[in-house]
C-alpha positions as CSV (number, residue, x, y, z in Angstrom):
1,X,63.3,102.5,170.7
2,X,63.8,106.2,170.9
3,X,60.7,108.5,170.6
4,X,62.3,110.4,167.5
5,X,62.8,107.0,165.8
6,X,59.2,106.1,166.8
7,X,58.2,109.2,165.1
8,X,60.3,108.7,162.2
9,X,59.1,105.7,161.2
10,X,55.5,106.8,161.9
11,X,56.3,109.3,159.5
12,X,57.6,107.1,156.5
13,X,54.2,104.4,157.2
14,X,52.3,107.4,156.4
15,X,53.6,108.7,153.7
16,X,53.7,105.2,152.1
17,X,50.0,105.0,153.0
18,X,49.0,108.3,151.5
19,X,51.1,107.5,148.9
20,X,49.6,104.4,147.7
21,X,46.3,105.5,148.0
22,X,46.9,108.1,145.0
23,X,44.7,107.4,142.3
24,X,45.4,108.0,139.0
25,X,42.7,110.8,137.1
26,X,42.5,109.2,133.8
27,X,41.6,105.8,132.6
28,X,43.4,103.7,131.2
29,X,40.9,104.4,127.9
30,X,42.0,107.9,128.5
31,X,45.5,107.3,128.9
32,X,46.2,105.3,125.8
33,X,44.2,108.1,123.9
34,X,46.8,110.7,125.5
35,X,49.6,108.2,124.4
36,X,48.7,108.6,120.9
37,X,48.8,112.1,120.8
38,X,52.2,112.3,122.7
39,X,54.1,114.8,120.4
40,X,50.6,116.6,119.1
41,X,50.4,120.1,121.4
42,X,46.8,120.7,120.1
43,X,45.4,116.9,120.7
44,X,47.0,116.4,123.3
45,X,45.9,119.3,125.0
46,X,41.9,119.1,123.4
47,X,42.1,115.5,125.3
48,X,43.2,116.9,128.4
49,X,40.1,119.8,128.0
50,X,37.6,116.4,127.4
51,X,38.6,114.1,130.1
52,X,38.9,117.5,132.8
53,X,34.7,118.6,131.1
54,X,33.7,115.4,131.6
55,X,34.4,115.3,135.4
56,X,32.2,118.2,136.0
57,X,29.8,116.7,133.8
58,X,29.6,113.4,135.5
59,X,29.3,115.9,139.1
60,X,26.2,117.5,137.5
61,X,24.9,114.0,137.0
62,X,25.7,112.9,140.3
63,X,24.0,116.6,141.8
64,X,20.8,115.6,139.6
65,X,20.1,112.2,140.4
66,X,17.8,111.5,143.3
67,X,19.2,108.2,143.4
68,X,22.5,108.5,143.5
69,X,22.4,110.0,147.1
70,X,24.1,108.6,149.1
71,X,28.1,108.7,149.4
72,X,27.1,111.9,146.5
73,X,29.7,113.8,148.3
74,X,32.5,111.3,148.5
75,X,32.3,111.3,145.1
76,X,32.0,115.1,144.0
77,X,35.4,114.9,146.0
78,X,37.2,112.7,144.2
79,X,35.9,114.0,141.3
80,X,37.0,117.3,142.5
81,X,40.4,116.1,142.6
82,X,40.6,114.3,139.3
83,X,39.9,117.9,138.1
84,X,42.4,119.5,139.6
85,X,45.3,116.4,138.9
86,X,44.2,117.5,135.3
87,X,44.0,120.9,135.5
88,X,47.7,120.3,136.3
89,X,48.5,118.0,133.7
90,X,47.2,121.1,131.3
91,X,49.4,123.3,133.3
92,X,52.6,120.8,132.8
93,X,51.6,120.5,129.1
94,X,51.6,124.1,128.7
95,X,54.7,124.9,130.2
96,X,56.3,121.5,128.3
97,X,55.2,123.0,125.1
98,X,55.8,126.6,126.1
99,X,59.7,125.7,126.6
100,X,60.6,124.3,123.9
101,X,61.4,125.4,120.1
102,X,58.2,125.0,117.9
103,X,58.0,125.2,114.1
104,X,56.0,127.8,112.7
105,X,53.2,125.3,112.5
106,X,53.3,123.7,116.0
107,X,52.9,127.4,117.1
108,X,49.8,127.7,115.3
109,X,48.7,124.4,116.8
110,X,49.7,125.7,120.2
111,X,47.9,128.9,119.8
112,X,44.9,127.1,119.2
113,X,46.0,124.4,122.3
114,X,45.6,128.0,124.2
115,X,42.6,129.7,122.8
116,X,41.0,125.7,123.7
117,X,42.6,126.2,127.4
118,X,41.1,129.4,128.2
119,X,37.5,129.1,126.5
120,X,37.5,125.5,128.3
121,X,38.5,127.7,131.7
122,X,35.4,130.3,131.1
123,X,33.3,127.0,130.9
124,X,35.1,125.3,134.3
125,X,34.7,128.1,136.1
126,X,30.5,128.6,135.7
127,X,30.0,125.1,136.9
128,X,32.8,125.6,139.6
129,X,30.5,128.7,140.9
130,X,27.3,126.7,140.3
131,X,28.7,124.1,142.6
132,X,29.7,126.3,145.3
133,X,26.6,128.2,145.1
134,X,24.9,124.9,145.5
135,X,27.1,124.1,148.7
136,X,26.3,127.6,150.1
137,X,22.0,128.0,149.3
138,X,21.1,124.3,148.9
139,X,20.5,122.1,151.9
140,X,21.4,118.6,150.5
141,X,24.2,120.3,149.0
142,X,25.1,121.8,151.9
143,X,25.5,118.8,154.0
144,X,27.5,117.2,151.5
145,X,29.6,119.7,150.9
146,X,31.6,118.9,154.0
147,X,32.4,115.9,151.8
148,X,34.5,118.2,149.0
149,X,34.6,121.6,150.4
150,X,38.3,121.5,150.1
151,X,38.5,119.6,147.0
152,X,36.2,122.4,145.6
153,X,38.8,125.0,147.0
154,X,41.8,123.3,145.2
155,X,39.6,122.9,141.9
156,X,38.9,126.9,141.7
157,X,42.8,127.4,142.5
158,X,44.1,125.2,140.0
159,X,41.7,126.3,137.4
160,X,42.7,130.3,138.2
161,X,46.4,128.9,137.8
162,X,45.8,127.4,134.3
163,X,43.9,130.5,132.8
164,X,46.2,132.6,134.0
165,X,49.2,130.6,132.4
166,X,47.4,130.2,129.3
167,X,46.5,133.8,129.5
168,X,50.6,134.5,129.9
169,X,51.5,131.9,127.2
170,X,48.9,133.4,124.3
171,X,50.4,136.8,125.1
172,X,54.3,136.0,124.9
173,X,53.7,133.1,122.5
174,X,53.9,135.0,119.0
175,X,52.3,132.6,116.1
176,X,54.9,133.7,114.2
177,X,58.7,134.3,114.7
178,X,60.1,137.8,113.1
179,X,63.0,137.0,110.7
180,X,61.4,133.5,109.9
181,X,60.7,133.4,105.9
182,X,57.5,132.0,104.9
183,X,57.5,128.7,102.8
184,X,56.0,129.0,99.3
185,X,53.7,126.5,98.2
């Protein structure tokens, strides 16, 4: 066997191996929740805001409980990345809803999808910097850090790249269309 066909198939085991080990962010709790919210901007994207909250809420857990030591870093990783695969869920959402034609009333709904977004950022991004200042001051945290420090890294990027598309969307997003009469009640 050649060397580049070696290399080739090398290549293809490993993806299929990195593949496979993808885990899915959400439960399957979670999921069906999502699921019955499909065509609901605000719900949906209020879930989204839940599920991402209670990751970092489950981290501060972890960070506080003596017990829970060991293989604490493994887990503030994947943790980490559940984060970010649902910051970019809330991302895909916002440019799913952002594309298409809205009623005056789903407009509203996604208005207040985007206030939710960017309040929910302000909040992600104080226990982001608590956790890295944790991994830079604290020992324990320190040593675990080597665990998630690039996890942590993609969490704070993904997070800057949602508030700044929700930022973008509540701007260019009018709540209401000019021209558009209002219905009387």
């Amino acid at each position: 066997m050649k060397p580049a066909s070696k290399v080739i198939i090398l290549l293809v085991l490993l993806t299929a191996v990195a593949s496979a080990k993808k885990r899915d962010p959400l439960t399957e709790a979670e999921a069906d929740q999502l699921r019955t919210v499909a065509m609901e901007p605000f719900k949906r994207l209020k879930l989204f805001v839940k599920f991402t909250e209670a990751r970092l809420l489950t981290i501060d857990e972890l960070r506080a409980d003596a017990k829970q030591a060991d293989g604490r870093g493994q887990r503030i990783h994947d943790l980490l990345e559940d984060f970010t695969s649902l910051m970019d869920e809330i991302n895909d959402n916002l440019d799913q809803y952002q594309g298409r034609p809205l009623t005056k009333d789903d407009r509203k709904d996604f208005h207040k999808g985007l206030k939710e977004v960017i309040d929910a950022d302000a909040r992600f991004e104080l226990k982001l910097k608590a956790l890295r200042s944790a991994a830079e001051t604290d020992a324990q945290t320190r040593t675990e850090a080597r665990d998630f420090h690039f996890a942590l890294d993609d969490a704070e990027d993904a997070l800057k790249s949602s508030a700044d598309v929700a930022r973008e969307y509540i701007e260019t997003t009018p709540i209401e269309k000019k021209n558009e009469p209002e219905k009387k009640k």
